[in-house]
C-alpha positions as CSV (number, residue, x, y, z in Angstrom):
1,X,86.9,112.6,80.9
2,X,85.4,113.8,77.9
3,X,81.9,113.3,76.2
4,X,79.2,114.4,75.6
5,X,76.0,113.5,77.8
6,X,73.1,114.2,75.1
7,X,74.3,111.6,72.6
8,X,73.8,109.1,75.2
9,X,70.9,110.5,77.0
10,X,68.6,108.1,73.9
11,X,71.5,105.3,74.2
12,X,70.3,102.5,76.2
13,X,72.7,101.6,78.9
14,X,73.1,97.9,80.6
15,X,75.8,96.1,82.6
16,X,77.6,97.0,85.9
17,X,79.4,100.2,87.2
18,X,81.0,100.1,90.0
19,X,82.1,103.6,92.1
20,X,83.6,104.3,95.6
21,X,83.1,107.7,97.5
22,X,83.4,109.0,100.5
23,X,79.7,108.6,101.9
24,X,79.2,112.3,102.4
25,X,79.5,112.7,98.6
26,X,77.6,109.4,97.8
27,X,74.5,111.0,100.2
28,X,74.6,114.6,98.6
29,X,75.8,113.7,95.3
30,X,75.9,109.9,93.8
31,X,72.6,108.5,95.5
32,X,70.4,110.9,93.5
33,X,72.7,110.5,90.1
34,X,72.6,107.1,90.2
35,X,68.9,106.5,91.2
36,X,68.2,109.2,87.6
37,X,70.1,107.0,85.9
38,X,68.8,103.9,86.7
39,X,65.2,104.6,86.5
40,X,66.1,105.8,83.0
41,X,67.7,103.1,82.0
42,X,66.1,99.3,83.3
43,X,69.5,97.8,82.2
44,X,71.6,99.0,84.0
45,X,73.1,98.3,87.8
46,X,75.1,100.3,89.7
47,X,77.2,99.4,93.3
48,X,78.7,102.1,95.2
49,X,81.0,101.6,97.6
50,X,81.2,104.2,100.5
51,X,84.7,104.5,101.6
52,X,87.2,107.4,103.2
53,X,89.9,105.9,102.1
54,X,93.0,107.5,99.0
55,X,92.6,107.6,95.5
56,X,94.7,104.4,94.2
57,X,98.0,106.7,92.8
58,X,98.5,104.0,90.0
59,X,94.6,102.6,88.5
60,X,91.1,102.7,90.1
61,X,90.1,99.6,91.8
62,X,86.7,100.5,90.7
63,X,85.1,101.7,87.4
64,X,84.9,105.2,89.4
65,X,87.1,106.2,92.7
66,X,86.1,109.6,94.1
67,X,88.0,111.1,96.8
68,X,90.4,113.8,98.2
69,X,93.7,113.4,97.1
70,X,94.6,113.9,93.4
71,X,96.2,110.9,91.6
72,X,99.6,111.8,90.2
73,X,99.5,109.3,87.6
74,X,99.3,110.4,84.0
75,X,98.0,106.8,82.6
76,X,94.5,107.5,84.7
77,X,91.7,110.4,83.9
78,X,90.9,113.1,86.1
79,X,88.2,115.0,87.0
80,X,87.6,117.8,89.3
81,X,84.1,117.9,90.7
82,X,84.1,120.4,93.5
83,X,86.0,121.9,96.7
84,X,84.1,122.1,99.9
85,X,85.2,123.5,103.2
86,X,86.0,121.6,106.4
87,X,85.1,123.7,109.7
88,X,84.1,123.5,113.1
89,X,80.8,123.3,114.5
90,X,79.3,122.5,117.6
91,X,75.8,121.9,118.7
92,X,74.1,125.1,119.7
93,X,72.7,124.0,123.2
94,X,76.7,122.6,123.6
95,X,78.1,126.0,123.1
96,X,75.5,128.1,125.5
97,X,76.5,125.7,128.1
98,X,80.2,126.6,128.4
99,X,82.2,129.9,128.0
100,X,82.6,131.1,124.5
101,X,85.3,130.0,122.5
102,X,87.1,133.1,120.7
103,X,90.5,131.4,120.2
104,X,92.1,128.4,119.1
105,X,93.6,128.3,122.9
106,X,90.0,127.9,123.9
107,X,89.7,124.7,122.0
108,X,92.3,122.8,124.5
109,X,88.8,122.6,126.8
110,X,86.5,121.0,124.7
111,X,86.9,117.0,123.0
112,X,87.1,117.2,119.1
113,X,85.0,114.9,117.0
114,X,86.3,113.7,114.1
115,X,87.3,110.3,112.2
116,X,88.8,107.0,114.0
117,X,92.5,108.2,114.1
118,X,93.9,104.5,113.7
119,X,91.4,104.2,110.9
120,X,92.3,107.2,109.0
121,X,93.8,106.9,105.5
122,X,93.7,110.2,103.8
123,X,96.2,111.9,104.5
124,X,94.6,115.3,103.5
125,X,92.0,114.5,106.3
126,X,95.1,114.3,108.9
127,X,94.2,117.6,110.5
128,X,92.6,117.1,113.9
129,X,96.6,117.9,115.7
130,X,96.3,121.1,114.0
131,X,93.4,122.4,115.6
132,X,93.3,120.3,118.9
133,X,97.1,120.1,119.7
134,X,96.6,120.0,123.7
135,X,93.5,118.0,123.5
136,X,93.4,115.2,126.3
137,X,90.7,112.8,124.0
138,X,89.0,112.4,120.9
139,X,85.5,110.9,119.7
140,X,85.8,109.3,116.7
141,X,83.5,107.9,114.0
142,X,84.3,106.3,110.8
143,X,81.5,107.8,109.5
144,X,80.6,111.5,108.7
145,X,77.2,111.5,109.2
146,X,77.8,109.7,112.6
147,X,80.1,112.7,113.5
148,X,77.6,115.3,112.9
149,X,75.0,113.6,114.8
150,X,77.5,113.4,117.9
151,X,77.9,116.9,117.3
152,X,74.3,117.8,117.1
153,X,73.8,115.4,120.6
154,X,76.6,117.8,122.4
155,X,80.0,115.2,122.4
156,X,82.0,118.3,121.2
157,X,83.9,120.2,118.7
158,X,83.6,118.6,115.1
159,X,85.4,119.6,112.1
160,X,82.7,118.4,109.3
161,X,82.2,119.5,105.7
162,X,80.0,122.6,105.9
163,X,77.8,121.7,103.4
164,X,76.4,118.9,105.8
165,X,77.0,120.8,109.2
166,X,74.9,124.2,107.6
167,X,71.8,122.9,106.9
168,X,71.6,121.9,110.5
169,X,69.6,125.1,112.6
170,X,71.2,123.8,115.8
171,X,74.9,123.6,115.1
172,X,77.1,126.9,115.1
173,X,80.1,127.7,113.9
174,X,83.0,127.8,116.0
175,X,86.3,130.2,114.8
176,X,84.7,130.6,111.4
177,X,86.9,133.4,110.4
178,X,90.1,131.7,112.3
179,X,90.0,127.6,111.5
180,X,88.9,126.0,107.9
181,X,90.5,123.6,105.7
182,X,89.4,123.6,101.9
183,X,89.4,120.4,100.5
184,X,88.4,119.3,96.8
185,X,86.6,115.5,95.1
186,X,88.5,114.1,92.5
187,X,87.1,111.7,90.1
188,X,89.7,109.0,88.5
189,X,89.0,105.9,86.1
190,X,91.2,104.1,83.3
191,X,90.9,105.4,79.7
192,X,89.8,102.1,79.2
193,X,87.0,102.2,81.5
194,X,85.4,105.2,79.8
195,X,85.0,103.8,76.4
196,X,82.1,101.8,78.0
197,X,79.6,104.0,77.6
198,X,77.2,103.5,81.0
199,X,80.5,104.3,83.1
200,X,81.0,107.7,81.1
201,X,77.2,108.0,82.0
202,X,77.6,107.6,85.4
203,X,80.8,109.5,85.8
204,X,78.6,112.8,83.8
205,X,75.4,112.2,86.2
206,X,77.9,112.5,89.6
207,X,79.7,115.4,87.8
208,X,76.6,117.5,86.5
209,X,75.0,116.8,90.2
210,X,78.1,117.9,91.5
211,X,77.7,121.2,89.8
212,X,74.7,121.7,91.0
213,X,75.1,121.7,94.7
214,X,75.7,125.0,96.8
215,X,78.9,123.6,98.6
C-alpha cells in the first residue's frame, strides 16, 4: 500500500470510502482518522462498517477490510497496522470477592466472558476452550465494548484486548504472566481500489493513527 501522504495532504478528496473493522479498532483508531479527514476535506464521505468477522481470502467487499486474519491472496494489498494483546481481566471488586486465582485450574470456578460462540467467525478469536476448558457457562456479547462493561459490572473472567481493558482503574489482570494471546490488524483492499486517491487517504490516516497508539 504505498504512497505518499503529503502529496495528497493539498489534494482535495470527494466521493465515497467504504471500510469494515472490528469496532474496537474503529473506536481507538478509525473514528478519529476518519473524522481528520473529513473535516479537512468537505467532499468527501466515509461509512464504516463495524464487524468481527474474516478478512475476505480472495477481494475486499469494501474499499478497506481490517481485521485479524492475514489474507493469503497475492492479487490483494496488505498492510500490517499493529499487534495487540488479548488477556484476562476481571473487575476489581469481582476478584476481592472470591479466592484468588493463581492457576489456570482456578479458572474452572469463575464464567468467562467473551464473544457469542454461535456468532463467532474469526477463527483466530476461537480461544475461549483454551483457557476455560471445564467451564459449565459462558456470557457472551457480540460486541467488545459490551464485554468489558460486563466485566467491569462483575459477570466474570473476560479475555479483552488490553489496550481497552488497561485504561480501566477497576479491572485487574488475571494470570498475566500465565494466559495472553497476541493478535495483529491487517489492512486489505484491491490494487485497483488504491489508485483512487481518497481510499489511499483513508487507508494512510487509519495506519498513521494506528502507529500512534500505545497498544
Amino acid at each position: 500500500m504505498a504512497g505518499s501522504a503529503d502529496q495528497r495532504s493539498t489534494a482535495r478528496l470527494r466521493g465515497v470510502v467504504r471500510l469494515s473493522a472490528p469496532e474496537a479498532f474503529v473506536v481507538q483508531v478509525v473514528t478519529s482518522a476518519v473524522a481528520a479527514l473529513a473535516g479537512q476535506h468537505p467532499e468527501l464521505s466515509c461509512e464504516v462498517i463495524s464487524a468481527t468477522r474474516p478478512l475476505p481470502q480472495h477481494g475486499p467487499s469494501n474499499d478497506l477490510d481490517i481485521g485479524v486474519t492475514r489474507p493469503r491472496s497475492r492479487r490483494l494489498e496488505v498492510r500490517e497496522l499493529a499487534s495487540y494483546r488479548l488477556a484476562l481481566f476481571a473487575a476489581r471488586s469481582y476478584v476481592d470477592a472470591r479466592p484468588p486465582i493463581r492457576a489456570r485450574a482456578d479458572l474452572r470456578d469463575h464464567c468467562p466472558v467473551f464473544y457469542v460462540e454461535s456468532m463467532l467467525q474469526v477463527a483466530d478469536l476461537d480461544l475461549i476452550d483454551q483457557f476455560f476448558p471445564q467451564r459449565r457457562r459462558l456470557i457472551g456479547a457480540t460486541s467488545v465494548l459490551a464485554q468489558v462493561a460486563l466485566v467491569r459490572a462483575g459477570a466474570g473472567v473476560g479475555l479483552l484486548p488490553s489496550y481497552l481493558a488497561e485504561p480501566h482503574s477497576d479491572l485487574v489482570a488475571v494470570l498475566p504472566h500465565e494466559v495472553g494471546v497476541e493478535l495483529t490488524y491487517w489492512m486489505t483492499s484491491r490494487p485497483a481500489n488504491l489508485r483512487r486517491p481518497e481510499v489511499t487517504a483513508v487507508a494512510d490516516a487509519i495506519s498513521h493513527g494506528a502507529a500512534r497508539l500505545r497498544w
